[in-house]
N, CA and C of each residue as an Amber inpcrd file, in Angstrom:
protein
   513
   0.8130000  -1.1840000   0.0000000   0.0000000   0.0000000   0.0000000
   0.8610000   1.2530000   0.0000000   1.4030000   1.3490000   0.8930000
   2.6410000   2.2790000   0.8870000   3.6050000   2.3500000  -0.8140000
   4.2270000   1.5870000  -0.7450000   4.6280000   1.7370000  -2.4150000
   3.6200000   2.2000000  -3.3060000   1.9690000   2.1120000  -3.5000000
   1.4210000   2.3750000  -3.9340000   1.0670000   4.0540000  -3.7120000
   0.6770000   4.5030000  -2.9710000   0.9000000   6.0250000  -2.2980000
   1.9110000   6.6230000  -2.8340000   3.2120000   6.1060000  -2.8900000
   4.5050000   7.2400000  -3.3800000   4.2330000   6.9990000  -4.4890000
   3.9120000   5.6730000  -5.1910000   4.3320000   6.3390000  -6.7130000
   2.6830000   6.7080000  -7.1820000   1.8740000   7.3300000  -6.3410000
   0.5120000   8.0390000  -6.4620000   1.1970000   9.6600000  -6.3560000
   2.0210000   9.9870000  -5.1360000   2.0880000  10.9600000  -4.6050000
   3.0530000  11.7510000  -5.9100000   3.9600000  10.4810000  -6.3670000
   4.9540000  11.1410000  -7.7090000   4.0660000  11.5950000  -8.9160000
   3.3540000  10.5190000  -9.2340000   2.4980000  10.9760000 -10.4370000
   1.8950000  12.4670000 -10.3420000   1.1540000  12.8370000  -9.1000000
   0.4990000  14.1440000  -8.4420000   1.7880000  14.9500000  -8.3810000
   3.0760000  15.1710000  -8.3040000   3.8480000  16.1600000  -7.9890000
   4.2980000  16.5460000  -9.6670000   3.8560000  15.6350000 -10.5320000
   4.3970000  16.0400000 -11.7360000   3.9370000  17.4860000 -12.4630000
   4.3060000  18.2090000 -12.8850000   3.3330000  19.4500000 -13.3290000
   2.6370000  18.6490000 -14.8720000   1.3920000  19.0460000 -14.7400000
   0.6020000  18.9100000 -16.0240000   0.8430000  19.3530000 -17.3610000
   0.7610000  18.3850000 -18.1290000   1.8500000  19.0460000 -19.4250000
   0.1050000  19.8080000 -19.9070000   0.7700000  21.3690000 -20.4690000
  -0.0950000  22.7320000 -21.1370000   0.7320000  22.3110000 -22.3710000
  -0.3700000  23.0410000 -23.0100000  -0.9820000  22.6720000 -24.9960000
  -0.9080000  24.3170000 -24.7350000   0.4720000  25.1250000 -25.5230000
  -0.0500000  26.5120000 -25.5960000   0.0590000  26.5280000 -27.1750000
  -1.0950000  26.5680000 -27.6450000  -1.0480000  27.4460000 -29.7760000
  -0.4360000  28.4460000 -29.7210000   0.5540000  28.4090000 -30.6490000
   1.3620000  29.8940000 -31.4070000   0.9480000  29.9220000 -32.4480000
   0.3520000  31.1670000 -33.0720000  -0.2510000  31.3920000 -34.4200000
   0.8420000  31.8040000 -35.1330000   2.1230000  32.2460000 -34.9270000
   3.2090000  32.0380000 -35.2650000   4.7040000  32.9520000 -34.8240000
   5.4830000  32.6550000 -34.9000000   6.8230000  32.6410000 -34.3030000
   7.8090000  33.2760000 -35.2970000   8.3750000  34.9350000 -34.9330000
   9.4130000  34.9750000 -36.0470000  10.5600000  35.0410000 -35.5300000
  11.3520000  35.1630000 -36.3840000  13.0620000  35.0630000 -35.9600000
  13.6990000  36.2740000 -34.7110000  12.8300000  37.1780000 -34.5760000
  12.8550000  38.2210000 -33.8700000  12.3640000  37.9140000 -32.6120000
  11.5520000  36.8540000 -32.3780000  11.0830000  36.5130000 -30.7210000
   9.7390000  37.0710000 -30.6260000   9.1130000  37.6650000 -32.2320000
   7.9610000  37.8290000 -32.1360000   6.7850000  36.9100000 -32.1470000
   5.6790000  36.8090000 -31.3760000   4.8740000  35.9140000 -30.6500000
   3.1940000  36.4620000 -30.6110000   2.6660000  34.9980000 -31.7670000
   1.0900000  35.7480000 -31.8400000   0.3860000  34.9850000 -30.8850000
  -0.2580000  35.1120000 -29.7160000  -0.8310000  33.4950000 -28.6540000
  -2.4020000  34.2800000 -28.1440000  -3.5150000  33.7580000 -28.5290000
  -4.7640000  34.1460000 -27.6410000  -5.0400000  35.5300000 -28.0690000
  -5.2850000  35.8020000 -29.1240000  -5.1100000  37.4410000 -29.5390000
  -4.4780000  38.4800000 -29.1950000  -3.2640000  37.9190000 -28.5940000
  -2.5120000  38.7160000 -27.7390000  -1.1850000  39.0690000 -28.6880000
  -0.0880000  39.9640000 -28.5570000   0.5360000  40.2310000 -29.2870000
   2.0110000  39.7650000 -28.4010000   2.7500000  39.1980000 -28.6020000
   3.7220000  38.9290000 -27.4030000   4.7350000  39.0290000 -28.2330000
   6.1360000  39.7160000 -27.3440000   7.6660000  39.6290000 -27.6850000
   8.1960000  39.1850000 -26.4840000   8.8750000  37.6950000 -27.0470000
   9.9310000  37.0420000 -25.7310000  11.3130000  37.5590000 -26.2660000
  11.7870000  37.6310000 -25.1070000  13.8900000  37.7460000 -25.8140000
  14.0590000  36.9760000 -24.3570000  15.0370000  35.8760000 -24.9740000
  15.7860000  35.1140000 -24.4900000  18.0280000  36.1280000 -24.1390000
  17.6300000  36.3860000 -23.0600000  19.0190000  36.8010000 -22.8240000
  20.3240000  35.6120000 -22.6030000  21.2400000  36.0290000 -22.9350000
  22.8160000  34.7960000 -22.3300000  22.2400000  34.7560000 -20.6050000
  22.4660000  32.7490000 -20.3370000  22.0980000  32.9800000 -18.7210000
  20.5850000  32.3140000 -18.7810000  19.9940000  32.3110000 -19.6510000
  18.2120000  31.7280000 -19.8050000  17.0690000  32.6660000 -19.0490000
  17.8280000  33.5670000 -18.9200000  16.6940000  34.8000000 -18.0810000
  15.9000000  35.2320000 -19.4860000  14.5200000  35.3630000 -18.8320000
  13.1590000  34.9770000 -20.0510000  12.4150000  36.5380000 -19.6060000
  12.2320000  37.6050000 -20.7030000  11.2440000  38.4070000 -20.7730000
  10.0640000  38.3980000 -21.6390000   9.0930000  38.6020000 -21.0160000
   8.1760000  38.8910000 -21.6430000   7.0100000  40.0140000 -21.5560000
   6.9450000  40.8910000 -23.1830000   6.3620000  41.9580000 -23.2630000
   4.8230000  41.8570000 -24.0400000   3.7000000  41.8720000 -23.7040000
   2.6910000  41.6690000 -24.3310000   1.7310000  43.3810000 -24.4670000
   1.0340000  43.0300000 -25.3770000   0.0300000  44.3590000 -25.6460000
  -0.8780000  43.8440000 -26.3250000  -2.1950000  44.4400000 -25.8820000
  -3.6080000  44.4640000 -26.3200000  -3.7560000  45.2520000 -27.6060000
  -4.3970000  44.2050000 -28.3310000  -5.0130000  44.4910000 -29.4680000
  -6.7070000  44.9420000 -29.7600000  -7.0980000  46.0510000 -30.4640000
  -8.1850000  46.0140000 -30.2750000  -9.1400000  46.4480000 -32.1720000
 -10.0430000  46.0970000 -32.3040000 -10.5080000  46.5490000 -33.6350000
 -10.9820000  47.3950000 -33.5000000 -10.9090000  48.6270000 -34.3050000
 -12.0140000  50.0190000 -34.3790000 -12.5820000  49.8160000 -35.8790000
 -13.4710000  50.4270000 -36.2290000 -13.9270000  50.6000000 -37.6470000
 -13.1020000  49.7860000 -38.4950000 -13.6140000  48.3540000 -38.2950000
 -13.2040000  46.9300000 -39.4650000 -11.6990000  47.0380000 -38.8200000
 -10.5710000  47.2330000 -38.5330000  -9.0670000  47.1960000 -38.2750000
  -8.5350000  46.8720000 -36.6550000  -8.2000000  46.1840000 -36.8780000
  -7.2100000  45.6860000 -36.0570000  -5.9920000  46.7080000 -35.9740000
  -5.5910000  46.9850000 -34.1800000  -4.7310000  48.2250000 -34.2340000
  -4.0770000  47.9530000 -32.8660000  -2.9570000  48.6410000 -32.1500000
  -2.4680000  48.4050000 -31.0380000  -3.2590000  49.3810000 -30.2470000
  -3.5350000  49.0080000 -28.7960000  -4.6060000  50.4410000 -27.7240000
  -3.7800000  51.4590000 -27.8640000  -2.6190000  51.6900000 -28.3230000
  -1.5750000  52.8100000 -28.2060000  -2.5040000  53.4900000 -29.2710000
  -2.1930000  53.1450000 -30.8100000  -2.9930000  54.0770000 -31.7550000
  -4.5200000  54.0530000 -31.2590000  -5.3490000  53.2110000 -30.6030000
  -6.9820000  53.4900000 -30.2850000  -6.8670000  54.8950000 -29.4810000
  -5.7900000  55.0000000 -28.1350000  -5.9570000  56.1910000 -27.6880000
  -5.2890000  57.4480000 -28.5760000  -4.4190000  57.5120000 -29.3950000
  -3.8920000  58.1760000 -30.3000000  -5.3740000  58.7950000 -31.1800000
  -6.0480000  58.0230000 -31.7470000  -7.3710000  58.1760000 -32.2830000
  -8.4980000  58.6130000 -31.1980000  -8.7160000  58.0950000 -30.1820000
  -9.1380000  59.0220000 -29.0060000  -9.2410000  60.5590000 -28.7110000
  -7.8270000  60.7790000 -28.8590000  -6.8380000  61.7790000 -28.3610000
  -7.6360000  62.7700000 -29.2350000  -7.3300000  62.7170000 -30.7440000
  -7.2620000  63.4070000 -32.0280000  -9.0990000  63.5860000 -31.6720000
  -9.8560000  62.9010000 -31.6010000 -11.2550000  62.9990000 -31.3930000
 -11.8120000  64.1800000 -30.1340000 -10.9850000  63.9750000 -29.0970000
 -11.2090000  65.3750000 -27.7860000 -10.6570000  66.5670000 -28.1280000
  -9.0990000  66.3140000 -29.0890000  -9.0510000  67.5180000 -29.1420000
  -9.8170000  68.4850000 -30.3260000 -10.5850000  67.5810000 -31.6870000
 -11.9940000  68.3430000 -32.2780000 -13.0190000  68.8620000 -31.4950000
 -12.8400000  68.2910000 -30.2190000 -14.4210000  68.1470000 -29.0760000
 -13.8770000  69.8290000 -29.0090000 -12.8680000  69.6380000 -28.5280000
 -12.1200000  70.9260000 -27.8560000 -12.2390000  71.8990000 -28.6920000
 -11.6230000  71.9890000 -30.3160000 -11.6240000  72.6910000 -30.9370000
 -13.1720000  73.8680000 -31.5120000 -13.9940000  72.7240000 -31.1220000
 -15.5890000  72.9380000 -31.0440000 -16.0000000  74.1990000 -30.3160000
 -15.8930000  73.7940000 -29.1170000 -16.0860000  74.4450000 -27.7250000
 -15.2540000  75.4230000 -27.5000000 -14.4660000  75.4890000 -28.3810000
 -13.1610000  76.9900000 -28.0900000 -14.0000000  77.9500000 -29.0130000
 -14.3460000  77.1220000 -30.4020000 -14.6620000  78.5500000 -31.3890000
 -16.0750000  79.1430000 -31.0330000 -16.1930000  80.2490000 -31.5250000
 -17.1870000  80.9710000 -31.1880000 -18.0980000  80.7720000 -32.3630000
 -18.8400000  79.7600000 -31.9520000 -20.2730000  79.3190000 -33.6070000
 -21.4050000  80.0570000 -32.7480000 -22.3280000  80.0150000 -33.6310000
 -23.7770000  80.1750000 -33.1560000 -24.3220000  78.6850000 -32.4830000
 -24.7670000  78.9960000 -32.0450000 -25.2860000  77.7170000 -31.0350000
 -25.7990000  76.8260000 -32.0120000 -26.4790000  76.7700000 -32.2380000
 -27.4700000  76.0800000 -33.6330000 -26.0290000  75.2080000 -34.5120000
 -25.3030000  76.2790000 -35.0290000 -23.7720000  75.7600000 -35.8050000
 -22.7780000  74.7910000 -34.5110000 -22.7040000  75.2440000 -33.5690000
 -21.8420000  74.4540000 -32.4360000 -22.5190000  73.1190000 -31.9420000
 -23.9710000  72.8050000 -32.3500000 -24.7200000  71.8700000 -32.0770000
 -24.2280000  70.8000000 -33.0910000 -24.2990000  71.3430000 -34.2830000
 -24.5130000  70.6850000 -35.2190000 -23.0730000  70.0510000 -35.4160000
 -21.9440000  70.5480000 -35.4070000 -20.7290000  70.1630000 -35.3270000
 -20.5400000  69.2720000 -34.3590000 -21.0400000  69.2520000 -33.2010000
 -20.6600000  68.3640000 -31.9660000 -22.0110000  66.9670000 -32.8890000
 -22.8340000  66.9900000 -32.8380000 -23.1590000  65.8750000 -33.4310000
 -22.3360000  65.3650000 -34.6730000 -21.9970000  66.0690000 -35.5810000
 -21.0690000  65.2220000 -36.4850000 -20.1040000  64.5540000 -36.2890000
 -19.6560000  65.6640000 -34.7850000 -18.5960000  64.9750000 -34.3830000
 -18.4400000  63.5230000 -34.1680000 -19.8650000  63.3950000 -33.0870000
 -20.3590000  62.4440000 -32.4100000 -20.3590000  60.9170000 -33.1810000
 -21.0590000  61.3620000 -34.7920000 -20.8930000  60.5000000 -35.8720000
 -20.1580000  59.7250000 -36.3270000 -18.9260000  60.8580000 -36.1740000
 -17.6360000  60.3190000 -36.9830000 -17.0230000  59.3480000 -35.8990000
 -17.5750000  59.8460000 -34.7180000 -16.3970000  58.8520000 -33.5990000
 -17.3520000  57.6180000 -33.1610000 -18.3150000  57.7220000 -33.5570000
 -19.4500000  56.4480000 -33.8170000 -18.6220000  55.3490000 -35.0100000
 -18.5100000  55.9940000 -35.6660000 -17.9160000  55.2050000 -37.1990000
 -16.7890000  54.9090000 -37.1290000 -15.9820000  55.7760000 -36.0750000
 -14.0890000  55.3190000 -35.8440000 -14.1860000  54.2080000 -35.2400000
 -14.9610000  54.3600000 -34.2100000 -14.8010000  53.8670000 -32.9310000
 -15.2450000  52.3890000 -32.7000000 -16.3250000  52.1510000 -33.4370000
 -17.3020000  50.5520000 -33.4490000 -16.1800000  49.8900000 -33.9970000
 -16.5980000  48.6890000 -33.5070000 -15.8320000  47.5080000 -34.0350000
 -15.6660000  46.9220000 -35.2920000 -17.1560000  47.0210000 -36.0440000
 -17.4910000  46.7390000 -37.4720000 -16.9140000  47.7450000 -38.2220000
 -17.0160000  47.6610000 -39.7660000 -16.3190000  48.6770000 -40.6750000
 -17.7750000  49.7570000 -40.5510000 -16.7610000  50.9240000 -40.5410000
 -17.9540000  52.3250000 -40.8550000 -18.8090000  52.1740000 -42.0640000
 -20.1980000  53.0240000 -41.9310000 -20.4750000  53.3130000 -42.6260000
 -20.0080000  53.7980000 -43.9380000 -19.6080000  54.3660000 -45.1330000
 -18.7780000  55.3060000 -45.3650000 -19.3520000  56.2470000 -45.9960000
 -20.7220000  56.4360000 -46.1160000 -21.7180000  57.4540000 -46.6900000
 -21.8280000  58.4390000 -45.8760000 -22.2910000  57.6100000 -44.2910000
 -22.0610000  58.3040000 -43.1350000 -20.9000000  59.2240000 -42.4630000
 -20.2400000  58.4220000 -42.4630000 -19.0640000  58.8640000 -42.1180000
 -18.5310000  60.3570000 -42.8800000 -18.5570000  59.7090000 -44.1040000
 -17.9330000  60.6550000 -45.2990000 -18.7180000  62.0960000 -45.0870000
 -20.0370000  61.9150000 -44.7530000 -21.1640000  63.1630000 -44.7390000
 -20.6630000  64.2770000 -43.5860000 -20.4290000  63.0750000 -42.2250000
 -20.2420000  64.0080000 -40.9510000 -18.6860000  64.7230000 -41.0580000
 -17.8430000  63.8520000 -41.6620000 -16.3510000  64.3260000 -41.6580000
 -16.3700000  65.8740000 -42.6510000 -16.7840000  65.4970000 -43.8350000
 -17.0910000  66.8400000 -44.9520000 -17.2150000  67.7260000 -43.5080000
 -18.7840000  67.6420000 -42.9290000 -19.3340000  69.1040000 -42.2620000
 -18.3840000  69.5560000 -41.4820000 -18.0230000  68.5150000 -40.4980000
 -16.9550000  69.1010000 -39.5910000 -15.9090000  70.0720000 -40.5380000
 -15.7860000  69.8240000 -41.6640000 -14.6810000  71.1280000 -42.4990000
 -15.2400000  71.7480000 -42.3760000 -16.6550000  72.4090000 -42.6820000
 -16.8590000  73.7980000 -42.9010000 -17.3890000  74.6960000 -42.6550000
 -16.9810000  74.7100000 -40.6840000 -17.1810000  75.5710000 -39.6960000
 -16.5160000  76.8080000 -39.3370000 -15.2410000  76.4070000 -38.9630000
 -14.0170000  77.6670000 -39.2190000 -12.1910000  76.9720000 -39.6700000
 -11.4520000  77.6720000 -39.7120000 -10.1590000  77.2720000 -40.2790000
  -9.7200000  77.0470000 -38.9500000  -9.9210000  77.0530000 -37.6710000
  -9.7770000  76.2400000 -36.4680000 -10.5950000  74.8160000 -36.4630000
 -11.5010000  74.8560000 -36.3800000 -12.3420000  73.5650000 -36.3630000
 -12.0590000  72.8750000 -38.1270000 -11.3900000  72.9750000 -38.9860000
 -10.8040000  72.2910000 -40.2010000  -9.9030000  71.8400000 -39.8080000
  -8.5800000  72.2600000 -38.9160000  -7.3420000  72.0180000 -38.8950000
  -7.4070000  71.1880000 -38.0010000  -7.8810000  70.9430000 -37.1060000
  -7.9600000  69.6320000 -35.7260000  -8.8360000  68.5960000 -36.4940000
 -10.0870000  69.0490000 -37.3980000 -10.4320000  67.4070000 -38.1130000
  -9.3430000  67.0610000 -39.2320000  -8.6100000  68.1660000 -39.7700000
  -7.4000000  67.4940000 -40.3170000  -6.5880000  66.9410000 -40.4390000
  -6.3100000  67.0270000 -39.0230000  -5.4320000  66.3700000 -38.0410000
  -5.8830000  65.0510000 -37.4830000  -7.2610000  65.1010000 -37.4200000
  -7.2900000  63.6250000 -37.3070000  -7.4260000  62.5180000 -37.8390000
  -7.8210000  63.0090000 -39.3120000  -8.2890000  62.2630000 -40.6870000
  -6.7840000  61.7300000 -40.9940000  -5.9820000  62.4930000 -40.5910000
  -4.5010000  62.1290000 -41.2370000  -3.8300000  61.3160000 -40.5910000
  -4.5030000  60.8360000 -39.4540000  -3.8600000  59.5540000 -38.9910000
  -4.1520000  58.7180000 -39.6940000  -2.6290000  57.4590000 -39.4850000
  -2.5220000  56.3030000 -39.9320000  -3.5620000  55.0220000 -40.1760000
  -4.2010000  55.0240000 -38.5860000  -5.2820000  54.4170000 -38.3220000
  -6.8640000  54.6960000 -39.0440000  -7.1490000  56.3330000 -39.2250000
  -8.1020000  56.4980000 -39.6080000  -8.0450000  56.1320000 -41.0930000
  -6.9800000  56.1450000 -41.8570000  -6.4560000  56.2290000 -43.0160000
  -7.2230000  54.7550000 -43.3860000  -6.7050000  53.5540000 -42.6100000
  -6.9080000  52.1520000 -42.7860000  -8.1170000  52.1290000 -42.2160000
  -8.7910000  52.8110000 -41.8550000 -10.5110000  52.4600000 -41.2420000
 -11.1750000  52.8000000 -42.6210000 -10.9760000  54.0880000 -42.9220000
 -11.3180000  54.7240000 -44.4670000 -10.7630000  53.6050000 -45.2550000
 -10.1860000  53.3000000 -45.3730000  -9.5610000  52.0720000 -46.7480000
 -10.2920000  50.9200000 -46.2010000 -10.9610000  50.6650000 -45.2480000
 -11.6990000  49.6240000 -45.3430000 -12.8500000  49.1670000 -45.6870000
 -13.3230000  50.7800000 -45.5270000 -14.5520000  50.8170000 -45.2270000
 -14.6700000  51.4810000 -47.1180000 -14.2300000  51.4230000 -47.6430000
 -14.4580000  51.4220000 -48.9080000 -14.4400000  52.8590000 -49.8270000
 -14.4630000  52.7170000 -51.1090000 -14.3880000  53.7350000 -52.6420000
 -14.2130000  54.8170000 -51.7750000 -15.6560000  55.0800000 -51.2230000
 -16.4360000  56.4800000 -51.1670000 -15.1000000  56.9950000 -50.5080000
 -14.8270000  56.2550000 -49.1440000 -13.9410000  56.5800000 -47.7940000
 -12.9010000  56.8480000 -48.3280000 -12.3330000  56.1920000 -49.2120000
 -11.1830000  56.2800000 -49.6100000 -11.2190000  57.5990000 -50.5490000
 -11.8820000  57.8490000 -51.5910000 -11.6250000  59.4150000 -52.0000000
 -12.2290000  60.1880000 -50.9890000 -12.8540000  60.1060000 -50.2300000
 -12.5460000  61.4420000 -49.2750000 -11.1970000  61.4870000 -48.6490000
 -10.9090000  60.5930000 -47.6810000  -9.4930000  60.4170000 -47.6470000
  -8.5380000  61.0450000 -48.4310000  -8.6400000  60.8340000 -49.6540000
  -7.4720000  61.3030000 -50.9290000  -7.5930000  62.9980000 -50.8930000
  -8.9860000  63.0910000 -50.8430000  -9.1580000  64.6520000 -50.9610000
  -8.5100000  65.4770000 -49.6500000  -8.8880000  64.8610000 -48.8650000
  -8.0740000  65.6850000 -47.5340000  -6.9530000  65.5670000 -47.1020000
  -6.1880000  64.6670000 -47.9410000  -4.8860000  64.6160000 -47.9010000
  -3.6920000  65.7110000 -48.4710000  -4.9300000  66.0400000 -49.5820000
  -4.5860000  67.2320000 -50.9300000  -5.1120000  68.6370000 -50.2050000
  -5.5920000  68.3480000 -48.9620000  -6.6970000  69.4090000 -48.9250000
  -5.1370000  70.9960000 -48.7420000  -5.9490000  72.0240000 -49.3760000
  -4.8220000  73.0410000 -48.5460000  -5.4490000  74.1340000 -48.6800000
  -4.9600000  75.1950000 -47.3270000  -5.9690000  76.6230000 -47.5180000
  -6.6050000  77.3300000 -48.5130000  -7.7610000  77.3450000 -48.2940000
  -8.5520000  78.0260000 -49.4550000  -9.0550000  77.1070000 -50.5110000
  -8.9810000  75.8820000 -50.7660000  -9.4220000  75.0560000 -50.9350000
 -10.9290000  74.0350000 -50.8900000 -11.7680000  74.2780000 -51.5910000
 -12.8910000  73.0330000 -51.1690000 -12.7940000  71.8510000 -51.8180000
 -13.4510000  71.0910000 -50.9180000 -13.2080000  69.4820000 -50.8460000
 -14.6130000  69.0600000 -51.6190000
């Protein structure tokens, strides 16, 4: 009975062999596991780091939370740009809802609209050359760039146009 117990008690001290999936592995120590984004580096010595970051989709794309708050960012400071200029109320309404639109369409998980989108982004231009230059600024991110290219034709020549856009100019 006793002999039976230890080699019970050995079997129980063994650690349980884990099944971890790598979606794949590059020469760099880069590491895709659980939708997670992981970099191991193996130092001289077997000392093991590991750096992971959250991934998240906005409008159809897959992006790091670094650019989601980057796109965030660019979205408060239009909020801001809003609320600084001096519109008529009626005009300052109407801008903060487009706003509202566009960060509806950044922001969801699915691909934007791009009829929508395209409609609220236009208005936000053509309030004042303050409230143009902060939605300019945000259209010209990287991220929004690839939300617009996903979300299709339309998105994409607006995109093109405000890329070209320059003072005195209509879009």
């Amino acid at each position: 009975m006793t002999a039976r117990r230890n080699s019970l008690d050995k079997a129980n001290s063994q650690p349980a062999n884990i099944n971890i999936e790598i979606d794949h592995l590059s020469v760099t120590g880069h590491v895709v596991f659980a939708g997670r984004d992981g970099q191991v580096k193996v130092q001289t010595g077997g000392d093991v780091a590991q750096h992971t970051s959250q991934t998240v989709t906005v409008g159809g794309v897959e992006t790091t939370t670094h650019e989601y708050d980057l796109l965030l960012q660019s979205l408060r400071n239009v909020e801001a740009a809003i609320k600084k200029e001096t519109l008529p109320p009626d005009a300052r309404d109407t801008a903060l809802h487009d706003l509202k639109t566009v960060e509806t369409q950044l922001t969801t998980s699915a691909k934007p609209n791009p009829r929508l989108l395209v409609r609220a982004a236009k208005s936000l231009l053509r309030f004042s050359p303050a409230l143009t230059a902060a939605a300019l600024t945000l259209f010209d991110q990287p991220l929004v760039g690839a939300i617009l290219a996903s979300a299709g034709e339309v998105a994409i020549n607006f995109h093109e146009a405000i890329t070209r856009q320059r003072p005195g100019k209509k879009i």
